[in-house]
C-alpha positions in Angstrom: 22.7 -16.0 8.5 19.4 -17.6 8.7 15.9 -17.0 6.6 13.2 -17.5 8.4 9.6 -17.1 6.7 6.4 -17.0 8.8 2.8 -15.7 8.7 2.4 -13.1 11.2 -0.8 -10.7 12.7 -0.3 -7.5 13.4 -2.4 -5.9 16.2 -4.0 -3.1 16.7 -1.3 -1.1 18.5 0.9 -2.5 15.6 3.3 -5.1 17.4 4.2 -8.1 16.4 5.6 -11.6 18.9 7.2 -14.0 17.2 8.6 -17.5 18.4 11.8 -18.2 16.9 13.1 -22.0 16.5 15.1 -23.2 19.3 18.4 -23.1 17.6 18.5 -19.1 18.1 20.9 -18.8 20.2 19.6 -16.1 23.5 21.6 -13.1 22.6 21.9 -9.8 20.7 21.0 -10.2 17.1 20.1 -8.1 13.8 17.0 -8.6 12.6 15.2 -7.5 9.2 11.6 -7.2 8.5 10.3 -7.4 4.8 6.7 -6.6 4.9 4.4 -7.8 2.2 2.3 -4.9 1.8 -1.2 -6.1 0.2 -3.9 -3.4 -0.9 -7.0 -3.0 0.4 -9.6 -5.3 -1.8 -12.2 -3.6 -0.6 -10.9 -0.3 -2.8 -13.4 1.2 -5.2 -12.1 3.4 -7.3 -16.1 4.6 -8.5 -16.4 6.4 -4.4 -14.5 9.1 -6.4 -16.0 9.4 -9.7 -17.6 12.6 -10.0 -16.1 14.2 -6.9 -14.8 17.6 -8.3 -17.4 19.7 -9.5 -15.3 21.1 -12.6 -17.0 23.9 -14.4 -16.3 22.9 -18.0 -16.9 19.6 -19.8 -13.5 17.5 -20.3 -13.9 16.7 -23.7 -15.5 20.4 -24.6 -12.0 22.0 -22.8 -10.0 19.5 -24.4 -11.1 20.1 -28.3 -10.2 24.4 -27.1 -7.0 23.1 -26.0 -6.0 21.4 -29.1 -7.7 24.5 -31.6 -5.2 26.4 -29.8 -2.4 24.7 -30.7 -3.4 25.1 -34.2 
């Protein structure tokens, strides 16, 4: 079994071509992918702050919550 590591681009009809060293022997062979998945750093979580219109305050439905469990 060999590891190989290597930086790859993925294009936009999401294939990848990779040159393998010259050892490979031509052939039939299992290969396995590990993908790195990084986030997107260009995520704001504040796009959804104050999305849902909510028709009671959170902390005013809270405090009726917890009277209730009284």
């Amino acid at each position: 079994m060999l590891s190989l590591k290597q930086i790859c681009s993925v294009s936009e009809d999401h294939q990848v071509t990779i040159r393998l060293p010259d050892s490979i022997v031509p052939g039939e062979h299992e290969i396995i992918i590990v993908l790195d998945q990084k986030e997107s750093k260009n995520f704001d979580p504040m796009t959804y702050s104050g999305v849902v219109d909510w028709p009671i305050d959170g902390l005013v439905f809270q405090k009726q919550s917890r009277n209730e469990w009284k």
